[in-house]
C-alpha positions in Angstrom: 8.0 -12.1 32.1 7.4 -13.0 28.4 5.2 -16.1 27.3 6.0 -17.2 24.1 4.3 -20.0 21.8 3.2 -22.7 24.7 -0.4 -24.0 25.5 0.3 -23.3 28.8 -1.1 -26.6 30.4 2.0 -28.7 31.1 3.7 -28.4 34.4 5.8 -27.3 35.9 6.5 -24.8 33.5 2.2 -23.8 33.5 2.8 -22.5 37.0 5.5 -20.2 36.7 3.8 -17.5 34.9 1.3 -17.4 37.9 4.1 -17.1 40.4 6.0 -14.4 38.3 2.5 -12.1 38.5 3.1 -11.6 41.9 5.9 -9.4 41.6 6.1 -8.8 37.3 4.4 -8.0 34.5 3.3 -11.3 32.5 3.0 -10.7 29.0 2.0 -13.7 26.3 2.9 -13.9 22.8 0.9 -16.4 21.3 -1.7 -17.6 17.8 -4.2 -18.0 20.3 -5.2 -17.5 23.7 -3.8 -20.0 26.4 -5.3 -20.8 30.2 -3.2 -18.1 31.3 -5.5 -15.4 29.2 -8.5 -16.7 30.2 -7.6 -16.8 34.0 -6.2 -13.4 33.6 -3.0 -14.5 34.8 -1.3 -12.8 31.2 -1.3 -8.9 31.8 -1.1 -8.6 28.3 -1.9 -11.2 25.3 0.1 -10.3 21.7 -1.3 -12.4 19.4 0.4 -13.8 16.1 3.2 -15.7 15.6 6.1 -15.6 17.8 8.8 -16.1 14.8 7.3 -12.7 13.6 6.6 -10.9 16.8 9.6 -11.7 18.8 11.8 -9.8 16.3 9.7 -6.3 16.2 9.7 -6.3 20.0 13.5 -7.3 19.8 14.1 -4.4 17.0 11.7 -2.1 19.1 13.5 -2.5 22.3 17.1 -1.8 20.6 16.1 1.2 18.9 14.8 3.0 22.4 18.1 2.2 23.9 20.2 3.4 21.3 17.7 6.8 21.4 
């Protein structure tokens, strides 16, 4: 599950990420760390702006299946 550019603290959205690392791996793109980093609920915390980052992993992910 990707996390991208919330605080994390308004519900009900705040809550999925924690149901989703039951059975996924929860990974937040965000500037700064949210709740969900600090309560280790985030497997994975890419930090930086989400207008910047979403479009490498985006890129990334199309050239692996195109190889």
């Amino acid at each position: 599950m990707l996390i991208c550019g919330t605080s994390a603290v308004v519900y009900p959205f705040a809550n999925l990420p924690r149901i989703a690392t039951q059975a996924t791996t929860v990974i937040e793109v965000n500037a700064e760390p949210t709740p969900l980093t600090q309560e280790h609920v985030s497997d994975f915390l890419i930090q930086g702006k989400t207008g910047s980052i979403l479009p490498a992993i985006a890129a990334a992910v199309k050239v692996k299946l195109n190889a």
